[in-house]
C-alpha positions in Angstrom: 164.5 26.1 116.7 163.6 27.7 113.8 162.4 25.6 110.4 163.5 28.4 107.7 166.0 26.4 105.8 167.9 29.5 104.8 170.3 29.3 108.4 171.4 25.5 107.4 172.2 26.7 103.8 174.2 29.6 105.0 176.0 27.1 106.9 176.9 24.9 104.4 178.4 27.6 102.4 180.8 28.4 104.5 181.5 25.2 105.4 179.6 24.9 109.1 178.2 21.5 109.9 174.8 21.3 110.7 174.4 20.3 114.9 172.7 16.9 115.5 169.1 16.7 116.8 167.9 16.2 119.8 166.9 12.8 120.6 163.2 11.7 119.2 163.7 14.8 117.0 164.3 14.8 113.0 167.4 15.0 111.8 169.6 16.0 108.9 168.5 14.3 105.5 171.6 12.8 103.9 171.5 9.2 105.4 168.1 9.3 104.5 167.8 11.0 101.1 170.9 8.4 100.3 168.2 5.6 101.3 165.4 6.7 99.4 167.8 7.5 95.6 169.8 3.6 96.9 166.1 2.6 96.5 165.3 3.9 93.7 168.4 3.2 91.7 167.6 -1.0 92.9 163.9 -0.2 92.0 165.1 0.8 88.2 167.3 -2.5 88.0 164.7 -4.5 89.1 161.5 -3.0 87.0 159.1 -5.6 88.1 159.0 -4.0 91.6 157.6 -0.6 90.0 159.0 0.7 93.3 157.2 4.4 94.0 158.6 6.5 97.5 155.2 7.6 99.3 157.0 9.0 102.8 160.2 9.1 104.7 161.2 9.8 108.3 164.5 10.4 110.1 164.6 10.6 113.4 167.0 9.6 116.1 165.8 7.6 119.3 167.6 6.1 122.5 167.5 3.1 123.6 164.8 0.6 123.0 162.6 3.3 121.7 164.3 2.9 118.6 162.7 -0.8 118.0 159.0 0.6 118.8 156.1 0.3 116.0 157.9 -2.3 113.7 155.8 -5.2 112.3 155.7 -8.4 114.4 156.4 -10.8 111.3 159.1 -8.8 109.9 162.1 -9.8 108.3 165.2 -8.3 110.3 169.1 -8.5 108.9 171.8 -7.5 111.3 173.8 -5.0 109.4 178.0 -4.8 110.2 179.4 -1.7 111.1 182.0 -0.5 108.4 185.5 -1.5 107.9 184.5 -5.0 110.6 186.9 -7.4 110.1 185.0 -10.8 110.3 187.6 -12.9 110.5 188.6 -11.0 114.2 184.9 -9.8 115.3 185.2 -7.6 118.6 183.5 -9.0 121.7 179.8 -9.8 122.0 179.2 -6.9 124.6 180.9 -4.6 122.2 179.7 -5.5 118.6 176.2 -5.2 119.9 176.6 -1.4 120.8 177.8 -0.6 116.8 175.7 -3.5 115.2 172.5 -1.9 112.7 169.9 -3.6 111.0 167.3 -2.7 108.1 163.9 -4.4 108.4 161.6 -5.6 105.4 157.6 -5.9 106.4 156.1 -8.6 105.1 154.2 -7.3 102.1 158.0 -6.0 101.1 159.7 -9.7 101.6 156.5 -11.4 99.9 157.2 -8.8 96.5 160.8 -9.9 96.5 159.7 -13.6 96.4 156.9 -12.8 94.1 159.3 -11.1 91.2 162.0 -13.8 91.3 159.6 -16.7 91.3 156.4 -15.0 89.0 158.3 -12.2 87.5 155.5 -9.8 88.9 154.5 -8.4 91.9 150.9 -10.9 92.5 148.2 -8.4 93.3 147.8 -6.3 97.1 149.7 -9.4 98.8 148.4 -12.0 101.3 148.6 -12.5 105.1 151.6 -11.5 107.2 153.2 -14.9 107.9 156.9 -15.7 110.1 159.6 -15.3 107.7 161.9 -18.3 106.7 165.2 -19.0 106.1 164.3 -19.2 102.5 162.8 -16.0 102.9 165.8 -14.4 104.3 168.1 -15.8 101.2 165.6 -14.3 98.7 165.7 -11.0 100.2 169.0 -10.8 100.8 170.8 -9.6 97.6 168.0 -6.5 97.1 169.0 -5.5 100.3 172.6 -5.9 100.0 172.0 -3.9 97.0 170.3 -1.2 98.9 173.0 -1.3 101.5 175.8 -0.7 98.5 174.3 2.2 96.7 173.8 4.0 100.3 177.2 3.8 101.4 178.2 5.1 97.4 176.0 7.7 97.4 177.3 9.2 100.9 180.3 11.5 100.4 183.8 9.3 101.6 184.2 12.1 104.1 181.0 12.6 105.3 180.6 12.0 109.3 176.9 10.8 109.3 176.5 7.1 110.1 176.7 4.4 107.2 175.9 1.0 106.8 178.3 -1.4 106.5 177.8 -4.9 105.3 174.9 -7.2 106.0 176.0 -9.9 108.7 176.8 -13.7 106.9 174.4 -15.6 107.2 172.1 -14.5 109.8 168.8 -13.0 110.0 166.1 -12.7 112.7 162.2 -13.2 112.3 160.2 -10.7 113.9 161.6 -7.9 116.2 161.3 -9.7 119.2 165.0 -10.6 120.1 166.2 -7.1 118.7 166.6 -5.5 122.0 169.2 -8.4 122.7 170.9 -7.6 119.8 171.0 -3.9 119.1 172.5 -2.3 122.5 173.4 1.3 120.9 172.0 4.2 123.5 171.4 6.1 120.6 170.1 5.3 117.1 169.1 6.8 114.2 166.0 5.2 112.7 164.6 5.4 108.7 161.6 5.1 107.5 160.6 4.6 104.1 157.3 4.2 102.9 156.6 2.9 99.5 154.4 1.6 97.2 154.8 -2.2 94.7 153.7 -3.0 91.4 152.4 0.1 90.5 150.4 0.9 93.6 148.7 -2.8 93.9 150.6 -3.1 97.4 152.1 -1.0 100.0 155.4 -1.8 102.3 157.8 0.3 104.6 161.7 -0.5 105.0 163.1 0.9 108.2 167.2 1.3 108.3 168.7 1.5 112.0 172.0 2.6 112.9 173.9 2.9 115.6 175.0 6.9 116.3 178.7 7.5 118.6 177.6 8.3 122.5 178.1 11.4 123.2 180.9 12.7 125.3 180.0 13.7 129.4 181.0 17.2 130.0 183.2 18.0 132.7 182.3 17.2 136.1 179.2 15.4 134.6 178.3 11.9 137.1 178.1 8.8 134.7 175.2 7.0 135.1 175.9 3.3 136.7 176.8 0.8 134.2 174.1 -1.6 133.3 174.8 -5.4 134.4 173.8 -6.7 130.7 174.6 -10.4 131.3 171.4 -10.2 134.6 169.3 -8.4 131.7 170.4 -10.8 129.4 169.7 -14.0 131.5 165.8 -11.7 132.8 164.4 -11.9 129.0 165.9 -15.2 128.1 164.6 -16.8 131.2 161.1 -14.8 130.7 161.0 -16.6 126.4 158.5 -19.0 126.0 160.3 -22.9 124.9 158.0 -25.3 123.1 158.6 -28.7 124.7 157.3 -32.0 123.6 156.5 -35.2 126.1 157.1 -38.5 123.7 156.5 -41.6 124.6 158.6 -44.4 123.6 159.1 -45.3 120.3 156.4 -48.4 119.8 157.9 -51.0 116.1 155.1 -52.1 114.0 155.2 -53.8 110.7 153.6 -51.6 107.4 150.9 -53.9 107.7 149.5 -53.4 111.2 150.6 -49.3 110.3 148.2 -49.4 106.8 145.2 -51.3 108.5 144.9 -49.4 111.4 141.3 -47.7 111.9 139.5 -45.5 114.4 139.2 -47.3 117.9 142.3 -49.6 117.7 144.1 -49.9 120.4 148.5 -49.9 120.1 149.7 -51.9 123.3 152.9 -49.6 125.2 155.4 -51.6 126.8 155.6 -51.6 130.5 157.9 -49.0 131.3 156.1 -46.6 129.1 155.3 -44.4 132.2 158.6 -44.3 133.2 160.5 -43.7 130.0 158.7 -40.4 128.7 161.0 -37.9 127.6 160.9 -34.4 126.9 162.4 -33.0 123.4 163.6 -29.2 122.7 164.4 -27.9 119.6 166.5 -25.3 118.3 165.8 -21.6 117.4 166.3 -21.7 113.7 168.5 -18.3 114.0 172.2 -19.0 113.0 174.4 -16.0 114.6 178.4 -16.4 114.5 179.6 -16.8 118.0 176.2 -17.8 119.5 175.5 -20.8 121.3 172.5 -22.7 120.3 170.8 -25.8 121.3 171.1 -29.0 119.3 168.1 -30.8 118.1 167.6 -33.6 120.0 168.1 -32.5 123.1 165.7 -35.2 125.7 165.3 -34.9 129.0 164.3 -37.8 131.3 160.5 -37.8 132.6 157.7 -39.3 134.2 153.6 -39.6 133.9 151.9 -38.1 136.9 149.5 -35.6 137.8 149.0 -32.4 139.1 146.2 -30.5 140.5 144.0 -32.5 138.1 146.1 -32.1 135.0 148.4 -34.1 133.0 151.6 -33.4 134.2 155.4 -34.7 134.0 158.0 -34.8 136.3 162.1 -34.4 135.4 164.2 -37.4 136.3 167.1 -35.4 135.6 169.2 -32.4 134.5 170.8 -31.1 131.1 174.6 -32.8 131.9 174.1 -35.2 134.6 173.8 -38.9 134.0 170.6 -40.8 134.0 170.1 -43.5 136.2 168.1 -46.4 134.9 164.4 -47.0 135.6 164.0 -50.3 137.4 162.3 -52.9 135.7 158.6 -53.4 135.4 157.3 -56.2 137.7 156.3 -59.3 135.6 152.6 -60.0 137.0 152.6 -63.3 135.1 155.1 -64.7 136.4 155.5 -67.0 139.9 157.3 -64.9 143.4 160.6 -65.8 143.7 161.7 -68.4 146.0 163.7 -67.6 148.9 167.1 -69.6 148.8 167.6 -72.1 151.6 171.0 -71.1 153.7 173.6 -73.0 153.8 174.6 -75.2 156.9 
């Protein structure tokens, strides 16, 4: 394919749109020469980011490939496809095949905090760090912005892909659980380099969207479809869980608490060993529709050992009802005597 831009110009004139890229290739510039003047038009408005463009990329990928090379503590927002009602949201399966999302790097989310809290971008930044909640609602309104002034600035009629709006209240930390959330086969990935406070720091936003499949051709063979809920259950099964083992609580006056030194010992009732319980927590990640896990949940243990290590043992399941543990023996106390029968 040639790169002399004269053939696409020609095109245009008379009215000929130009054919989509290959996939991995570059494509056309409008979605992403709407990005970089959205970001410059937000820059302007917000003058304390002194916002400078230093590259951009288009290119369109399939599949996971799309997600590759992004920054592990980034800050991700699931972006809407246009014209979604969210009052009547289409099916999981299905929203996940047209669902976006633009993703801030660190140095990028740590500006944004920086100019609404100091009123200044604060010097070449610090250490990437796991975005927060708080985080997410800071960023939120410059990229909403940015979101806004793309879809103004391409044409109403235009067929390239657009943003729509950014999903309430979610947002995802790191790019880890994208591939669970973004299920397009095709996507056509952003990049735009740029540089804060007048060149103290640099940052890249990436925009993803989801492109239409393409038709098969006659007398093409479908590929199988993909069983997406044994996927699904492969990488949630595979995620690490952080679980705690906690003893029973122990009660001890403010006293006893303030005077307690290095060496004291805290006596554990007897059934310590076989009241330990296991505590889960939840994800953090608030998506409409999701299940999550409550905090709180416990799950019924007991002290033991395995292979030489401290280990514990489930009593039982999530659901089913726990049975009590019998009661310590009393060493203290006298055997029972056996009662006499009667005649």
């Amino acid at each position: 394919m040639t790169t002399d831009p004269a053939p696409s110009i020609l095109s245009r004139m008379v009215g000929r749109r130009p054919e989509a890229a290959a996939p991995g290739g570059a494509v056309a510039a409008g979605p992403l020469r709407a990005l970089v003047t959205a970001l410059r038009r937000v820059g302007e408005a917000t003058s304390a980011l002194d916002i400078d463009i230093t590259e951009r990329k288009a290119v369109v990928a399939e599949g996971e490939a799309a997600l590759e090379g992004l920054h592990a503590q980034s800050l991700c927002f699931l972006i809407d496809p246009p014209g979604l009602d969210p009052h009547a949201p289409p099916e999981a399966e299905v929203l996940s095949r047209v669902t976006g999302v633009v993703v801030l790097e660190p140095k990028m989310v740590d500006a944004l905090i920086e100019v609404q809290t100091l009123g200044r971008v604060d010097g070449p930044g610090r250490e990437p760090r796991r975005p927060t909640r708080i985080d997410a609602a800071l960023a939120q309104p410059f990229t909403r912005a940015v979101l806004g002034q793309v879809d103004r600035i391409l044409p109403a009629d235009s067929e390239d892909p657009r943003p729509g709006k950014l999903r309430t209240d979610s947002f995802v930390a790191g790019p880890d659980p994208l591939p669970m959330l973004l299920t397009a086969p095709r996507m056509l990935r952003l990049e735009v380099g740029l540089t804060l406070g007048g060149g103290q720091r640099s940052a890249r936003i990436v925009l993803m969207l989801p492109l239409p499949e393409a038709p098969a051709a006659v007398g093409e063979t479908l590929p199988a479809e993909r069983d997406w809920a044994a996927d699904l259950s492969e990488v949630v099964r595979a995620a690490p869980v952080r679980l705690e083992a906690v003893l029973p609580p122990l009660r001890i006056s403010l006293a006893t608490l303030t005077a307690l030194e290095v060496g004291d010992v805290l006596p554990l009732p007897p059934t310590s060993l076989s009241e330990l319980t296991l505590h889960g927590g939840a994800s953090g990640v608030s998506i409409p529709g999701r299940h999550r896990t409550g905090l709180g949940m416990a799950l019924p243990a007991r002290l033991g050992q395995l292979n030489g290590a401290r280990a514990v043992k489930l009593g039982d399941l999530p659901g089913q009802r726990a049975e009590p543990a019998p009661p310590a023996p009393d060493l203290a106390a006298p055997p029972p005597t056996p009662a006499m029968p009667e005649p």
